[in-house]
N, C-alpha and C positions, 0 to 999 in steps of 0.2 A: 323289428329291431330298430331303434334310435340310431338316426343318420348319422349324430356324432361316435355311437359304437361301429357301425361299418365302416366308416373313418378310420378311425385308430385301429380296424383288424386287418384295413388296406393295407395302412402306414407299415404296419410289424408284418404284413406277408411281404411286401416288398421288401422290407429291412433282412428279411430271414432269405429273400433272394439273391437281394446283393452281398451279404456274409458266406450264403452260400458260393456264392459266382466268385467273391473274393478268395474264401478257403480253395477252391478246385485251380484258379488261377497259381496262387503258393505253390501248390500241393505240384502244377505242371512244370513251374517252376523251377522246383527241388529236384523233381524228375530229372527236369534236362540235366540240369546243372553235375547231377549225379553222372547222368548219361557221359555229359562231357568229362567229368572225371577218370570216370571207367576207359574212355576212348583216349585221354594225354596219357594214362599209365601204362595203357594196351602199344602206346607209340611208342611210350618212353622208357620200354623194357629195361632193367639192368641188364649189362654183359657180364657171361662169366665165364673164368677161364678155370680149368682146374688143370694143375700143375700134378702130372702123373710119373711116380716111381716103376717103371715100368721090367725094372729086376723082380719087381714082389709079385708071389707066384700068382695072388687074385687078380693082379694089373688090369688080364687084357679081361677078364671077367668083370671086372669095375667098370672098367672103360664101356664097356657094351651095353652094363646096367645104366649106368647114367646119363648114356645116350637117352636110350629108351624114356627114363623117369621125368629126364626135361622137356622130351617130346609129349608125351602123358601130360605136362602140367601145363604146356604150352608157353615154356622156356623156350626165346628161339635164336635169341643169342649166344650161345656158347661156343667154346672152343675148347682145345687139349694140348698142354705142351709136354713134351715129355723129356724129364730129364736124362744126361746122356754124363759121359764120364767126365766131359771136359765143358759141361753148362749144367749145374745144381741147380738146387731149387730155388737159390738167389735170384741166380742168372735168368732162371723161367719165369720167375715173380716179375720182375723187372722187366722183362719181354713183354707180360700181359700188362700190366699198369700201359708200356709204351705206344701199346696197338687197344689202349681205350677201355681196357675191363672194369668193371664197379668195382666186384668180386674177386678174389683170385680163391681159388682154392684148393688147397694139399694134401692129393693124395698117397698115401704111402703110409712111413711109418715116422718113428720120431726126428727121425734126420733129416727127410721131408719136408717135414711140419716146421723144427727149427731155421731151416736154410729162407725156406719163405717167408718165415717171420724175420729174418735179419731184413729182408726188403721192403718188408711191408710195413715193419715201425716206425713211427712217425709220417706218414703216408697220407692219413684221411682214409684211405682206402681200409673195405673190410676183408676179413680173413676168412675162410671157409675152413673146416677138416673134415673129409675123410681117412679115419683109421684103417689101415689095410696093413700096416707094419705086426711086429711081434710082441713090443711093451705095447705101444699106444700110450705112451704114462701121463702125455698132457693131455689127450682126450678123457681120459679116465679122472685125471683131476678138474677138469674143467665141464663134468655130467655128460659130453657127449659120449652118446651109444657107440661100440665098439663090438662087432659080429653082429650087425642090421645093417647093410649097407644102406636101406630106404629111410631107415628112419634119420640114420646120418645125414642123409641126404637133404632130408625134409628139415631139420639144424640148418644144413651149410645155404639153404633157397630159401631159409625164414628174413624175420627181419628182429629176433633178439640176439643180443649183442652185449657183449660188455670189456670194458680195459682192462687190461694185461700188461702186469710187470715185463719188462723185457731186459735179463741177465746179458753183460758183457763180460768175455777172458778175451786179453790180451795180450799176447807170451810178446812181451819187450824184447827180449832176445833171441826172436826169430830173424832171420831175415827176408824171407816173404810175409812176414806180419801184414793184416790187411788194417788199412790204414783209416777203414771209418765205421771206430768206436769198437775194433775186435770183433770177436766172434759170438755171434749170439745164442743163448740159452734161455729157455724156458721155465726146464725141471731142475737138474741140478749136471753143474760142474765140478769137476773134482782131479786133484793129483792124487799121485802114489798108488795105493793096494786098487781103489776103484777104477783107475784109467789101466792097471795089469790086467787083472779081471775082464774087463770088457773086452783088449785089446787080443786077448788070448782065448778067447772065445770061439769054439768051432763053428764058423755059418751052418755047417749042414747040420750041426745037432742040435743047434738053435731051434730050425726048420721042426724039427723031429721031438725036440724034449720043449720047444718055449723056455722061459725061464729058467727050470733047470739047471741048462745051458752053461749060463753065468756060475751057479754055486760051483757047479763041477772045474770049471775056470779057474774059480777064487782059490780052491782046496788045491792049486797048486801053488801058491802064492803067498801062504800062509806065513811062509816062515822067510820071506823075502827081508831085504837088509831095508832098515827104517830109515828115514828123511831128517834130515834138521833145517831150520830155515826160522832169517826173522821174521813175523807177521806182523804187517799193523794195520789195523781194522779201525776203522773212523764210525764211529756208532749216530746209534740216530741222533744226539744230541752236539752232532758234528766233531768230537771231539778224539783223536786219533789216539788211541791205547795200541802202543807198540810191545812187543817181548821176541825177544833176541835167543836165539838157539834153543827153539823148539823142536822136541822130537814126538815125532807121527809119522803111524800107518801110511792114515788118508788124511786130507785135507778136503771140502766140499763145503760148495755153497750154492743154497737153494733156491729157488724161487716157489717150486711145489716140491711138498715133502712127501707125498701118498706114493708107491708102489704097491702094487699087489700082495695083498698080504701083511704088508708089514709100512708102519709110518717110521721113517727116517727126520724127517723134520716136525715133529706136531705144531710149531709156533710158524711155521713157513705160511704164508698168506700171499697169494699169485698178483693182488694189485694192493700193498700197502706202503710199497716205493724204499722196501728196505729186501737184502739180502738175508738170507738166513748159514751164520756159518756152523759145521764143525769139525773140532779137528781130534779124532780119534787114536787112539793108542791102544795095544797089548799090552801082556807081559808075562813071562812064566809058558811059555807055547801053548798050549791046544786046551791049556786051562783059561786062559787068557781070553784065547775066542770063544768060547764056550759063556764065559762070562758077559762079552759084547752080545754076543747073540743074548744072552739074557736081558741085558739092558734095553736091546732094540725090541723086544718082547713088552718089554714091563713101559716102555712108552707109548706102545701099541696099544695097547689093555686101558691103558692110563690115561693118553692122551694128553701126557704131559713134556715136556721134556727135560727127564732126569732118571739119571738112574736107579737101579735095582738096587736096592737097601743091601744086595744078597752079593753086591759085584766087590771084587776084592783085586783082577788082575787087569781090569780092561777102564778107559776114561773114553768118555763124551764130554766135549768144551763145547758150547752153544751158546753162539753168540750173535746177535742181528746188528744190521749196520748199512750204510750208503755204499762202503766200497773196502777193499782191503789192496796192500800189496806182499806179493813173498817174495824172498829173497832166499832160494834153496843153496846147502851149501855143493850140492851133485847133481846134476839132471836129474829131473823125472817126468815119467808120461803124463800128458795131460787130456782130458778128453771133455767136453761139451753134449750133454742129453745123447750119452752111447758115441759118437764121434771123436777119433783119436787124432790130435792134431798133433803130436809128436812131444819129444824130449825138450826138456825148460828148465832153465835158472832162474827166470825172473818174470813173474804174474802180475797183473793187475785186473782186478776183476769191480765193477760197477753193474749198476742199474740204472733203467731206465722208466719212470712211471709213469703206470699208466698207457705207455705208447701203441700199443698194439689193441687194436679192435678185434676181436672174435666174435662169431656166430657161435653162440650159443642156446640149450635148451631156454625155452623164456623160464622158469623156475630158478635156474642159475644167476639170471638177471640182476 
Protein backbone atom coordinates (compact mmCIF):
# COMPACT_ATOMS: atom_id res chain seq x y z
CA UNK A 1 0.00 0.00 0.00
CA UNK A 2 1.42 3.69 -0.87
CA UNK A 3 2.78 5.50 2.18
CA UNK A 4 0.62 8.29 1.22
CA UNK A 5 -2.59 5.84 1.55
CA UNK A 6 -1.50 4.66 5.08
CA UNK A 7 -1.25 8.15 5.86
CA UNK A 8 -4.48 9.38 5.25
CA UNK A 9 -6.20 5.75 6.72
CA UNK A 10 -3.95 6.95 9.98
CA UNK A 11 -5.40 10.51 9.75
CA UNK A 12 -9.23 9.29 9.46
CA UNK A 13 -8.73 6.38 12.27
CA UNK A 14 -7.50 8.88 14.57
CA UNK A 15 -10.12 11.43 13.43
CA UNK A 16 -12.91 8.43 13.99
CA UNK A 17 -11.11 8.20 17.59
CA UNK A 18 -11.29 11.45 18.70
CA UNK A 19 -15.24 11.86 17.26
CA UNK A 20 -15.57 8.88 18.84
CA UNK A 21 -13.81 9.93 22.47
CA UNK A 22 -15.79 13.39 21.69
CA UNK A 23 -19.41 11.80 21.14
CA UNK A 24 -18.92 9.38 24.73
CA UNK A 25 -17.50 12.71 26.41
CA UNK A 26 -21.23 14.48 25.41
CA UNK A 27 -22.93 11.67 25.86
CA UNK A 28 -21.20 11.55 29.84
CA UNK A 29 -21.93 14.80 29.99
CA UNK A 30 -25.77 14.80 29.30
CA UNK A 31 -25.55 11.81 31.64
CA UNK A 32 -24.50 13.83 34.54
CA UNK A 33 -26.29 16.69 33.94
CA UNK A 34 -29.46 14.60 33.80
CA UNK A 35 -28.23 12.73 36.81
CA UNK A 36 -28.02 16.09 38.55
CA UNK A 37 -31.41 17.07 37.39
CA UNK A 38 -33.04 13.89 38.70
CA UNK A 39 -31.17 14.59 42.17
CA UNK A 40 -32.37 18.98 42.47
CA UNK A 41 -36.12 17.64 41.72
CA UNK A 42 -35.69 14.54 44.10
CA UNK A 43 -34.36 17.59 46.84
CA UNK A 44 -36.86 19.89 45.62
CA UNK A 45 -40.04 17.99 46.17
CA UNK A 46 -43.36 19.96 45.96
CA UNK A 47 -45.25 19.98 49.43
CA UNK A 48 -48.64 19.17 49.57
CA UNK A 49 -51.30 19.65 51.79
CA UNK A 50 -54.69 18.35 51.24
CA UNK A 51 -57.43 20.14 53.01
CA UNK A 52 -59.77 17.20 54.27
CA UNK A 53 -63.78 17.35 54.89
CA UNK A 54 -63.71 15.13 57.33
CA UNK A 55 -68.06 14.92 57.94
CA UNK A 56 -67.90 12.95 54.34
CA UNK A 57 -68.56 9.48 55.04
CA UNK A 58 -65.28 8.36 52.57
CA UNK A 59 -62.98 10.94 54.82
CA UNK A 60 -61.18 8.68 56.92
CA UNK A 61 -61.11 6.05 53.88
CA UNK A 62 -59.46 8.89 51.64
CA UNK A 63 -57.20 9.99 54.15
CA UNK A 64 -55.79 6.43 54.48
CA UNK A 65 -55.76 5.99 50.52
CA UNK A 66 -53.64 9.01 50.09
CA UNK A 67 -51.44 8.44 52.60
CA UNK A 68 -50.54 5.09 51.14
CA UNK A 69 -50.50 6.50 47.16
CA UNK A 70 -47.88 9.39 48.09
CA UNK A 71 -45.92 6.92 49.91
CA UNK A 72 -46.15 4.57 46.54
CA UNK A 73 -44.97 7.33 44.45
CA UNK A 74 -42.51 8.67 46.82
CA UNK A 75 -44.24 11.93 47.71
CA UNK A 76 -42.68 12.74 50.99
CA UNK A 77 -43.84 15.92 51.64
CA UNK A 78 -47.40 15.96 52.62
CA UNK A 79 -49.65 16.86 55.23
CA UNK A 80 -53.56 16.85 56.14
CA UNK A 81 -55.67 19.69 57.55
CA UNK A 82 -58.86 18.92 58.35
CA UNK A 83 -61.63 21.18 58.31
CA UNK A 84 -63.68 21.71 61.70
CA UNK A 85 -66.81 23.97 62.17
CA UNK A 86 -65.28 27.01 63.18
CA UNK A 87 -61.84 26.84 60.24
CA UNK A 88 -63.37 26.06 56.53
CA UNK A 89 -61.62 25.33 53.78
CA UNK A 90 -60.54 29.02 53.61
CA UNK A 91 -59.13 28.93 56.70
CA UNK A 92 -57.14 25.45 56.04
CA UNK A 93 -56.03 26.69 52.46
CA UNK A 94 -54.41 29.59 54.15
CA UNK A 95 -52.98 27.55 56.98
CA UNK A 96 -51.11 25.39 54.16
CA UNK A 97 -49.98 28.22 51.81
CA UNK A 98 -48.63 29.66 55.53
CA UNK A 99 -46.54 26.56 56.60
CA UNK A 100 -44.94 26.45 52.78
CA UNK A 101 -47.31 24.10 50.52
CA UNK A 102 -46.82 24.33 46.52
CA UNK A 103 -50.05 22.37 46.41
CA UNK A 104 -53.08 22.59 48.55
CA UNK A 105 -55.58 20.27 47.86
CA UNK A 106 -59.65 19.81 48.43
CA UNK A 107 -60.88 17.20 49.57
CA UNK A 108 -64.50 16.77 50.14
CA UNK A 109 -67.31 18.03 48.14
CA UNK A 110 -68.30 21.20 46.53
CA UNK A 111 -68.18 23.39 49.45
CA UNK A 112 -64.74 22.10 50.12
CA UNK A 113 -63.65 22.75 46.84
CA UNK A 114 -65.27 26.48 46.78
CA UNK A 115 -63.96 27.59 50.33
CA UNK A 116 -60.36 26.61 49.16
CA UNK A 117 -60.63 28.20 45.97
CA UNK A 118 -61.73 31.73 47.79
CA UNK A 119 -57.92 31.23 49.24
CA UNK A 120 -56.20 30.08 46.67
CA UNK A 121 -57.20 32.80 43.91
CA UNK A 122 -55.04 34.90 42.99
CA UNK A 123 -52.27 33.05 44.93
CA UNK A 124 -49.51 31.60 42.25
CA UNK A 125 -50.28 28.68 44.16
CA UNK A 126 -52.00 25.41 42.47
CA UNK A 127 -55.11 23.82 43.46
CA UNK A 128 -55.61 20.08 43.65
CA UNK A 129 -59.46 18.14 43.96
CA UNK A 130 -60.32 15.24 45.33
CA UNK A 131 -64.17 14.58 44.84
CA UNK A 132 -65.47 12.73 47.74
CA UNK A 133 -68.70 15.12 48.16
CA UNK A 134 -72.20 14.17 46.55
CA UNK A 135 -72.52 16.68 43.21
CA UNK A 136 -68.84 16.96 42.70
CA UNK A 137 -70.21 19.53 39.89
CA UNK A 138 -66.80 21.38 39.44
CA UNK A 139 -64.83 18.27 39.17
CA UNK A 140 -67.20 16.95 36.80
CA UNK A 141 -67.20 20.14 34.74
CA UNK A 142 -63.56 20.53 34.82
CA UNK A 143 -62.90 16.14 33.44
CA UNK A 144 -61.63 15.39 36.90
CA UNK A 145 -62.64 11.56 37.70
CA UNK A 146 -65.12 11.37 40.33
CA UNK A 147 -65.65 7.53 42.15
CA UNK A 148 -61.56 6.78 41.35
CA UNK A 149 -60.01 8.01 44.18
CA UNK A 150 -56.33 7.05 42.45
CA UNK A 151 -56.92 8.41 39.42
CA UNK A 152 -57.97 11.64 41.08
CA UNK A 153 -55.23 11.53 42.68
CA UNK A 154 -52.82 10.87 39.88
CA UNK A 155 -54.84 14.76 38.54
CA UNK A 156 -54.34 16.42 41.90
CA UNK A 157 -49.84 14.97 41.82
CA UNK A 158 -49.60 15.76 37.94
CA UNK A 159 -48.30 18.78 36.67
CA UNK A 160 -51.55 19.81 34.02
CA UNK A 161 -53.09 22.70 34.94
CA UNK A 162 -55.15 25.31 33.76
CA UNK A 163 -57.10 28.89 34.88
CA UNK A 164 -60.33 29.13 36.28
CA UNK A 165 -62.90 31.94 36.42
CA UNK A 166 -63.44 32.62 40.08
CA UNK A 167 -67.43 33.93 40.74
CA UNK A 168 -67.95 36.51 43.60
CA UNK A 169 -71.61 37.23 45.67
CA UNK A 170 -71.62 39.66 48.05
CA UNK A 171 -74.77 40.23 50.18
CA UNK A 172 -74.14 44.24 50.82
CA UNK A 173 -76.60 44.02 53.51
CA UNK A 174 -75.18 41.51 55.61
CA UNK A 175 -73.51 42.51 58.47
CA UNK A 176 -70.82 40.12 58.76
CA UNK A 177 -70.36 40.40 54.94
CA UNK A 178 -66.63 39.19 54.52
CA UNK A 179 -64.78 42.02 53.31
CA UNK A 180 -62.35 40.52 50.49
CA UNK A 181 -64.24 40.41 47.36
CA UNK A 182 -67.36 38.17 48.88
CA UNK A 183 -67.98 34.87 48.68
CA UNK A 184 -66.50 32.72 46.23
CA UNK A 185 -68.22 30.43 43.51
CA UNK A 186 -67.19 28.28 41.06
CA UNK A 187 -70.50 26.67 39.53
CA UNK A 188 -73.24 28.63 40.03
CA UNK A 189 -74.88 31.20 42.65
CA UNK A 190 -78.30 31.83 42.91
CA UNK A 191 -81.40 33.47 44.83
CA UNK A 192 -84.89 32.53 45.42
CA UNK A 193 -86.44 28.84 44.30
CA UNK A 194 -82.60 27.50 43.94
CA UNK A 195 -81.10 28.71 47.49
CA UNK A 196 -85.02 27.10 49.02
CA UNK A 197 -84.32 23.83 47.33
CA UNK A 198 -80.91 23.37 48.55
CA UNK A 199 -81.52 24.93 51.90
CA UNK A 200 -84.48 22.37 52.50
CA UNK A 201 -82.70 19.53 51.60
CA UNK A 202 -82.56 16.48 53.89
CA UNK A 203 -78.72 15.50 54.58
CA UNK A 204 -79.76 12.06 55.27
CA UNK A 205 -81.60 11.48 52.04
CA UNK A 206 -79.18 13.24 50.24
CA UNK A 207 -76.67 10.50 51.63
CA UNK A 208 -79.35 7.83 50.48
CA UNK A 209 -81.06 9.08 47.16
CA UNK A 210 -77.85 11.62 45.80
CA UNK A 211 -79.38 14.04 43.77
CA UNK A 212 -82.85 13.00 44.11
CA UNK A 213 -82.57 14.69 47.25
CA UNK A 214 -82.85 18.29 45.74
CA UNK A 215 -85.99 17.47 43.28
CA UNK A 216 -87.84 16.09 46.31
CA UNK A 217 -86.77 19.48 48.11
CA UNK A 218 -87.77 21.80 45.09
CA UNK A 219 -91.50 19.88 44.82
CA UNK A 220 -92.03 21.61 47.98
CA UNK A 221 -91.28 25.01 46.88
CA UNK A 222 -93.01 25.11 43.85
CA UNK A 223 -95.65 27.28 44.48
CA UNK A 224 -93.62 29.65 46.83
CA UNK A 225 -94.40 33.60 46.65
CA UNK A 226 -92.17 35.11 43.61
CA UNK A 227 -89.30 38.02 43.97
CA UNK A 228 -89.10 41.40 42.36
CA UNK A 229 -86.06 43.19 42.33
CA UNK A 230 -83.99 45.70 40.03
CA UNK A 231 -81.17 44.19 38.09
CA UNK A 232 -78.43 45.59 36.45
CA UNK A 233 -76.05 43.45 34.57
CA UNK A 234 -72.85 45.40 32.90
CA UNK A 235 -72.26 43.03 29.75
CA UNK A 236 -69.11 42.18 28.25
CA UNK A 237 -68.92 45.29 26.32
CA UNK A 238 -68.91 47.14 29.78
CA UNK A 239 -72.07 48.79 29.34
CA UNK A 240 -74.72 48.41 32.27
CA UNK A 241 -78.38 47.42 31.04
CA UNK A 242 -80.60 47.96 34.08
CA UNK A 243 -84.58 46.83 34.44
CA UNK A 244 -86.51 47.83 37.48
CA UNK A 245 -89.24 45.56 38.98
CA UNK A 246 -88.47 42.31 37.82
CA UNK A 247 -90.26 39.32 38.80
CA UNK A 248 -88.55 35.65 39.24
CA UNK A 249 -88.40 32.26 40.58
CA UNK A 250 -84.82 32.16 40.62
CA UNK A 251 -82.08 34.43 39.85
CA UNK A 252 -78.30 32.48 39.06
CA UNK A 253 -75.25 33.19 37.69
CA UNK A 254 -72.76 30.86 36.43
CA UNK A 255 -69.47 30.16 35.95
CA UNK A 256 -69.97 26.23 34.90
CA UNK A 257 -73.26 25.34 33.60
CA UNK A 258 -73.04 21.16 33.41
CA UNK A 259 -74.94 19.13 36.31
CA UNK A 260 -75.64 15.86 35.97
CA UNK A 261 -77.98 15.24 33.66
CA UNK A 262 -79.06 18.28 32.53
CA UNK A 263 -77.08 21.69 31.11
CA UNK A 264 -78.44 24.73 33.05
CA UNK A 265 -76.10 27.16 31.38
CA UNK A 266 -74.87 25.73 27.68
CA UNK A 267 -73.02 29.37 26.82
CA UNK A 268 -71.41 29.22 30.60
CA UNK A 269 -67.41 28.82 29.89
CA UNK A 270 -65.23 28.26 33.46
CA UNK A 271 -62.27 30.71 32.05
CA UNK A 272 -63.76 33.33 29.58
CA UNK A 273 -63.91 36.21 32.38
CA UNK A 274 -67.55 36.66 32.05
CA UNK A 275 -70.63 35.50 34.26
CA UNK A 276 -73.31 33.61 32.82
CA UNK A 277 -76.84 34.87 34.04
CA UNK A 278 -80.41 33.76 34.32
CA UNK A 279 -83.30 34.84 35.61
CA UNK A 280 -86.24 32.26 35.45
CA UNK A 281 -89.89 32.54 35.83
CA UNK A 282 -93.33 30.34 35.85
CA UNK A 283 -96.77 30.74 35.50
CA UNK A 284 -100.10 29.00 35.47
CA UNK A 285 -98.72 26.31 38.48
CA UNK A 286 -97.44 22.86 37.60
CA UNK A 287 -98.13 23.83 33.89
CA UNK A 288 -95.60 26.21 34.24
CA UNK A 289 -92.85 23.85 35.66
CA UNK A 290 -93.60 21.26 33.52
CA UNK A 291 -92.95 23.76 30.72
CA UNK A 292 -89.31 24.96 32.37
CA UNK A 293 -88.40 21.47 32.82
CA UNK A 294 -89.04 21.43 29.15
CA UNK A 295 -87.02 24.13 28.17
CA UNK A 296 -84.05 22.78 30.49
CA UNK A 297 -84.56 19.56 28.31
CA UNK A 298 -84.61 21.16 24.87
CA UNK A 299 -81.14 23.08 25.81
CA UNK A 300 -79.73 20.03 26.97
CA UNK A 301 -80.41 18.14 23.58
CA UNK A 302 -79.50 21.45 21.95
CA UNK A 303 -76.87 22.65 23.45
CA UNK A 304 -78.14 25.96 23.04
CA UNK A 305 -79.48 28.45 25.06
CA UNK A 306 -83.07 29.03 24.34
CA UNK A 307 -86.16 27.79 24.68
CA UNK A 308 -88.55 25.06 23.66
CA UNK A 309 -90.51 26.30 20.62
CA UNK A 310 -93.27 24.11 22.63
CA UNK A 311 -92.86 26.47 26.22
CA UNK A 312 -95.95 28.79 26.58
CA UNK A 313 -95.78 29.17 30.78
CA UNK A 314 -92.21 29.33 32.00
CA UNK A 315 -89.17 32.22 30.60
CA UNK A 316 -85.18 31.69 30.60
CA UNK A 317 -83.52 35.40 30.35
CA UNK A 318 -79.64 34.54 29.58
CA UNK A 319 -77.62 36.98 29.76
CA UNK A 320 -73.48 37.18 30.10
CA UNK A 321 -71.65 39.97 31.55
CA UNK A 322 -68.54 41.21 34.01
CA UNK A 323 -70.85 41.71 36.95
CA UNK A 324 -74.52 42.50 38.14
CA UNK A 325 -76.35 44.03 41.06
CA UNK A 326 -80.00 43.23 42.74
CA UNK A 327 -81.78 45.09 44.59
CA UNK A 328 -84.82 42.67 46.05
CA UNK A 329 -87.85 44.20 47.04
CA UNK A 330 -88.15 41.31 50.38
CA UNK A 331 -85.40 39.06 51.39
CA UNK A 332 -84.39 36.14 49.96
CA UNK A 333 -82.12 33.05 50.39
CA UNK A 334 -79.08 33.22 48.83
CA UNK A 335 -76.66 30.26 48.34
CA UNK A 336 -73.00 29.96 46.70
CA UNK A 337 -72.17 26.16 44.82
CA UNK A 338 -74.96 24.31 47.53
CA UNK A 339 -73.87 26.77 50.49
CA UNK A 340 -76.62 28.87 52.25
CA UNK A 341 -75.33 32.18 53.24
CA UNK A 342 -78.74 33.42 54.52
CA UNK A 343 -81.54 36.09 53.68
CA UNK A 344 -80.50 39.40 51.31
CA UNK A 345 -81.84 42.52 49.96
CA UNK A 346 -79.15 43.64 48.20
CA UNK A 347 -76.42 41.48 45.83
CA UNK A 348 -73.49 42.19 44.10
CA UNK A 349 -72.08 39.46 42.22
CA UNK A 350 -68.51 39.73 39.84
CA UNK A 351 -65.82 37.73 38.45
CA UNK A 352 -62.62 37.19 38.60
CA UNK A 353 -60.42 35.90 35.45
CA UNK A 354 -58.59 33.45 35.14
CA UNK A 355 -57.43 33.51 38.84
CA UNK A 356 -57.54 30.21 40.09
CA UNK A 357 -55.11 27.48 38.85
CA UNK A 358 -56.27 23.94 38.94
CA UNK A 359 -54.78 20.48 38.27
CA UNK A 360 -56.28 19.19 35.83
CA UNK A 361 -56.62 16.04 33.31
CA UNK A 362 -53.68 17.03 30.74
CA UNK A 363 -56.58 16.58 27.87
CA UNK A 364 -58.64 19.44 29.65
CA UNK A 365 -55.48 21.58 29.32
Amino acid sequence: MPIPAVVILAILAAAAIVVAAVVLIVRAQRRHRFAMQIMARDEDQLSYAFVINPSKPQAAAARERIQQYCRDKGIREFSFIETQLDRDGRACARMALERGANVVVAVGGDGTVRTVASAMASSDHVMGIIPIGTGNLFARNMGIPVGDLDAALAVATSHGSTQVDVGRMSLLDAVDQEQDHGHAFLIIAGIGFDALMIDDTDPNLKKTVSWLAYFISGAKHLFAPKYTADIAITRPDQVTQTNTSVTFRTFMAGNCGEIPGFSLMPDASYDDGLLDFEIIDTSAGLIGWANLFGDVMHQTITRKSSQSPLSTNSTIVQLQGTKAEIRLEKPALAQVDGDILGETCHIALSVEHQALNVRVPQSAD
